[in-house]
C-alpha positions in Angstrom: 2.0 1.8 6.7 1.7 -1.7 5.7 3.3 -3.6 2.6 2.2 -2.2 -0.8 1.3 1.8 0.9 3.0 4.9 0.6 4.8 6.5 -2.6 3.4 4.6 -6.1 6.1 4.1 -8.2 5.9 4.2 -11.9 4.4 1.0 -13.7 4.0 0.0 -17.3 1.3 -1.1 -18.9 0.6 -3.8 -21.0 -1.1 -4.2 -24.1 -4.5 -5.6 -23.0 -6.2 -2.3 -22.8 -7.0 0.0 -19.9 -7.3 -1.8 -16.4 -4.6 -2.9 -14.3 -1.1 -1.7 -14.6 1.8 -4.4 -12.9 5.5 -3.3 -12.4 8.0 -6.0 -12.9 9.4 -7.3 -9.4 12.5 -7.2 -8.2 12.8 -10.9 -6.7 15.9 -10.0 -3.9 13.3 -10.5 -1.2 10.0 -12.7 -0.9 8.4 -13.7 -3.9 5.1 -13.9 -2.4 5.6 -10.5 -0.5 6.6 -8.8 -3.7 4.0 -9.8 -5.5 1.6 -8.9 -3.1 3.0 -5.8 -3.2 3.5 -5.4 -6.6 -0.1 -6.4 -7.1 -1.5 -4.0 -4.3 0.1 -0.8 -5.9 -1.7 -1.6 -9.3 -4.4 -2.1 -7.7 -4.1 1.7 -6.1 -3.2 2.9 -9.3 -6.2 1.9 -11.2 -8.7 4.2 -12.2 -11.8 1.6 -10.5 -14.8 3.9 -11.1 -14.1 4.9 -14.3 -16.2 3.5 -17.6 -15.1 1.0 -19.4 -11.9 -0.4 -17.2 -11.5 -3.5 -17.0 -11.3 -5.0 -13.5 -10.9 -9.0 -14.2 -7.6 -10.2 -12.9 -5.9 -12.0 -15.4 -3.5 -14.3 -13.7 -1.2 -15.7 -16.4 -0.9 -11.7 -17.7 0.2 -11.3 -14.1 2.2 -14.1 -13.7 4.4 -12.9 -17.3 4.0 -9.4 -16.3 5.6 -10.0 -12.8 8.4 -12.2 -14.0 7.3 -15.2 -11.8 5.0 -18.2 -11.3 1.4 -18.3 -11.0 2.0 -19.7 -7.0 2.6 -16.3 -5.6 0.1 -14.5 -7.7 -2.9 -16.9 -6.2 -1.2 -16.5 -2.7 -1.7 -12.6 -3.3 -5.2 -13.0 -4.7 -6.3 -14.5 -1.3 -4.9 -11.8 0.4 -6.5 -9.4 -1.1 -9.3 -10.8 -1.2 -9.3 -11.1 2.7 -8.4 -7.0 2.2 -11.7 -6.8 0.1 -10.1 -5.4 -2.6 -10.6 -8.2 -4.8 -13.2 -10.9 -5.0 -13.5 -14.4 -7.1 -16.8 -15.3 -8.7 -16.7 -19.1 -9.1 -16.9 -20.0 -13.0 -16.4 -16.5 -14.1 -13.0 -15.0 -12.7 -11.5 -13.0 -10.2 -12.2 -9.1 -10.4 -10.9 -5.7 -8.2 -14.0 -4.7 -6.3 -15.9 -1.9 -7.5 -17.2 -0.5 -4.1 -21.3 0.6 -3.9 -22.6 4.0 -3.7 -24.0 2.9 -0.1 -20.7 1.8 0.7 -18.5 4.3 -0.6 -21.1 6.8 0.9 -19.8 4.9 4.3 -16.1 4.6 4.0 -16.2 8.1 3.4 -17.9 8.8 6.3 -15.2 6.7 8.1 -12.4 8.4 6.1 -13.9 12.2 7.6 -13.7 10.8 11.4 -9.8 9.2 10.8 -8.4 12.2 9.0 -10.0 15.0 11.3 -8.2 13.3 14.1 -5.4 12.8 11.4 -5.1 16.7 11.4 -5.8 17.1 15.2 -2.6 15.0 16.1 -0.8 16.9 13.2 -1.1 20.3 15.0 0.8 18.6 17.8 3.0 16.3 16.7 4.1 17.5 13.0 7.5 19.1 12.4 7.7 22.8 10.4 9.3 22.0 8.2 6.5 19.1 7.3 3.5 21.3 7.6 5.3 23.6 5.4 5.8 21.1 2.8 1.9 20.6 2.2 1.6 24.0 0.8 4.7 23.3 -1.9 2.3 20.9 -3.2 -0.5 23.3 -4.0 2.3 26.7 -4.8 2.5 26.6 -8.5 -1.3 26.2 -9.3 -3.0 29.0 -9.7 -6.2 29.8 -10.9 -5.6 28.9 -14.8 -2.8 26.3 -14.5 -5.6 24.3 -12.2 -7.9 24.1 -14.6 -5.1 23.5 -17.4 -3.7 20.6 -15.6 -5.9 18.3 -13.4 -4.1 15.2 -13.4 -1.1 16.8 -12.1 -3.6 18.6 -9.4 -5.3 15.3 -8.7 -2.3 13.7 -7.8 -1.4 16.5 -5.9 -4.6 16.3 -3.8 -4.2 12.6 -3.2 -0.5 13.0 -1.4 -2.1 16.0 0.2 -4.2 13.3 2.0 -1.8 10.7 2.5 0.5 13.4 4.2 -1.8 14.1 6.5 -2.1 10.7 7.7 1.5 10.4 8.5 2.0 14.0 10.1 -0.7 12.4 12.5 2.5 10.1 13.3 -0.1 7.5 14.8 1.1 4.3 13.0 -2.4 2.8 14.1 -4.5 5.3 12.1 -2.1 4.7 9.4 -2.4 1.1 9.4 -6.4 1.5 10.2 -6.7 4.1 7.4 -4.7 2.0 4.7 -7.6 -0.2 4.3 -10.2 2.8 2.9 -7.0 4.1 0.7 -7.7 2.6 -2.6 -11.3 3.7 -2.5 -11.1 7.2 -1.5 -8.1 7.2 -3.9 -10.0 6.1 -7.0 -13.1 8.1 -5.9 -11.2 11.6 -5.3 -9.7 10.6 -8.5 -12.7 10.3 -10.8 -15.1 13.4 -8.7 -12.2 16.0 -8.4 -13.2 16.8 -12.4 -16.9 16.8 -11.9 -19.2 20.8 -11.2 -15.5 21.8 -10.9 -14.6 20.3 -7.7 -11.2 20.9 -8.1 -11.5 25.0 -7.9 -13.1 24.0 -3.8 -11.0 21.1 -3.3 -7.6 23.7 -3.3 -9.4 26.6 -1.3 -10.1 24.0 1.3 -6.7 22.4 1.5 -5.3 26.3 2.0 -7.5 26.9 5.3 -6.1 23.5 6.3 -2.9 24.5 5.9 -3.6 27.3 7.3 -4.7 26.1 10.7 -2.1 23.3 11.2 0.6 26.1 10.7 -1.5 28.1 13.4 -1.0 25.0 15.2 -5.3 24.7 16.2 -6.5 21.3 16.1 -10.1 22.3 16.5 -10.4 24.0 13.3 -8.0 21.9 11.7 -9.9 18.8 12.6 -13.7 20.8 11.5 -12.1 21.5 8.0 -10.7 18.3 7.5 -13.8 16.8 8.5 -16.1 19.1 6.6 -14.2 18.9 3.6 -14.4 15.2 3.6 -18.2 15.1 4.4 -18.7 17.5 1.1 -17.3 14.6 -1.0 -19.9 12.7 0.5 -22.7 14.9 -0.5 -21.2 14.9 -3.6 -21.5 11.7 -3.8 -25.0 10.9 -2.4 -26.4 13.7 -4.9 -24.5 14.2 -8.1 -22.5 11.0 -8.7 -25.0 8.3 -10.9 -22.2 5.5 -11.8 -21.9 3.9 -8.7 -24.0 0.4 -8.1 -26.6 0.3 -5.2 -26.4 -2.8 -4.5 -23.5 -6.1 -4.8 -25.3 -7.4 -7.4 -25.2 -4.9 -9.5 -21.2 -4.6 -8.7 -21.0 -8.5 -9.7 -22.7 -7.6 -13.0 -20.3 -4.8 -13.3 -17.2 -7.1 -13.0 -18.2 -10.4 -14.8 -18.9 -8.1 -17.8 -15.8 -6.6 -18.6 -12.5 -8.1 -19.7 
C-alpha cells in the first residue's frame, strides 16, 4: 500500500480535546514524508463521523506535536488535500473532510465492487495459512463477549477488511482501494454499534471465511459484496448524521475547534 497504510500504530493524544491524535516522528528519513505519514495515520485514526470531534487542523499543535517545523506540515496539508481528505476554507482554517451521505452512499458502493474481486483473487492467490488467520481474529468472541466488547470487535472488523485486500495480492486494488480507507474506516466504525450491526457483521465474516477456505470465488465474491451493500442500506435508511450536501459539511467543519 502507499505511505501512511497498513498497521496503525499507537498515538497519544494531546490535551486539546477529542479530534486528531499525532505520533511524534522519528526524523531518520524524510521530514516531509514522515510527516505526511504521521499526519495520514491520525487522520485514519480519527473517529470523523462522530458528534462533537473536532476536525480543524491546527498546524502549530502539529508542528509541536510532531517535533518539527511548520514547512513539512503545510507540504502534507497539500497532499492531502489533493487525497481529499482534508480541505482549506480561506479565512477560516483547514479541516479533515467529513464525507456526505450521497457520497459516502457512493464510495461504499465502490468499496462492495473492489473487495468482492478483493475476495475472488483471494480464493486463488492466498496462502493457508493466511486464510486461516482471518478466523483467529473473530475465535474468542462469542455471543456475550461481542456485545461486552465492541471496540475490540470493531477493530477486529476493520483488519478483517484490510486483510482481505492484501490476500487479493493485487498491489493495484490496494493502492486503488487506499483512497476509500479512511471513510469506510470511520463509517464501519461509528455503524457497527447501531440496531446491533455488530451481531450480522460476525455471522457474515464466518460464511466469508468460510468460502475462501472452500477456495469458491463466486460465493466469496456475492458475500463480500452483499455484505458491503447492506452497510449501504444501512446507511441510506437509518443513519441521520451525515450532511446531504458540501455545504452543509463546510458548516460542519468551520464550526468546531
Amino acid at each position: 500500500m502507499p505511505a501512511g497504510s497498513g498497521t496503525i500504530p499507537r498515538t497519544v493524544r494531546s490535551d486539546t480535546g477529542p479530534g486528531l491524535s499525532v505520533q511524534a516522528i522519528d526524523a531518520t528519513s524524510s521530514v516531509t514524508t514522515l510527516t505526511y505519514e504521521a499526519l495520514r495515520r491520525a487522520i485514519m485514526q480519527m473517529p470523523i463521523y462522530d458528534d462533537g470531534v473536532d476536525l480543524r487542523i491546527d498546524e502549530r499543535r502539529l508542528a509541536d506535536d510532531l517535533g518539527v517545523s511548520r514547512t513539512p506540515i503545510r507540504q502534507a496539508i497539500v497532499r492531502l488535500e489533493q487525497e481529499g481528505l482534508l480541505r482549506t476554507i480561506p479565512r477560516v482554517g483547514t479541516f479533515v473532510v467529513r464525507k456526505t451521505k450521497r457520497e459516502i452512499l457512493d464510495l461504499i458502493t465502490v468499496w462492495a465492487a473492489l473487495e468482492s474481486m478483493a475476495a475472488r483473487l483471494a480464493c486463488e492467490r492466498a496462502g493457508e495459512a493466511d486464510v486461516a488467520s482471518l478466523r483467529t481474529l473473530f475465535a474468542t468472541f462469542d455471543g456475550g463477549r461481542l456485545a461486552a466488547d465492541i471496540d475490540e470487535y470493531s477493530e477486529a472488523n476493520l483488519e478483517f477488511h484490510r486483510r482481505i485486500i492484501e490476500l487479493s495480492g493485487s498491489e493495484l486494488l490496494q493502492r486503488t482501494i487506499d483512497g476509500l480507507l479512511v471513510h469506510m474506516q470511520a463509517v464501519r466504525r461509528r455503524t457497527i454499534r447501531e440496531n446491533e450491526r455488530f451481531a450480522h457483521s460476525i455471522v457474515d465474516h464466518l460464511q466469508i471465511i468460510e468460502a475462501l477456505e472452500q477456495r469458491d470465488p463466486d460465493v466469496a465474491e456475492r458475500l463480500v459484496r452483499d455484505h458491503a451493500l447492506k452497510l449501504a442500506r444501512h446507511v441510506d435508511q437509518q443513519v441521520h448524521y451525515l450532511g446531504e450536501s458540501d455545504r452543509a459539511d463546510v458548516a460542519d467543519g468551520a464550526e468546531v475547534g
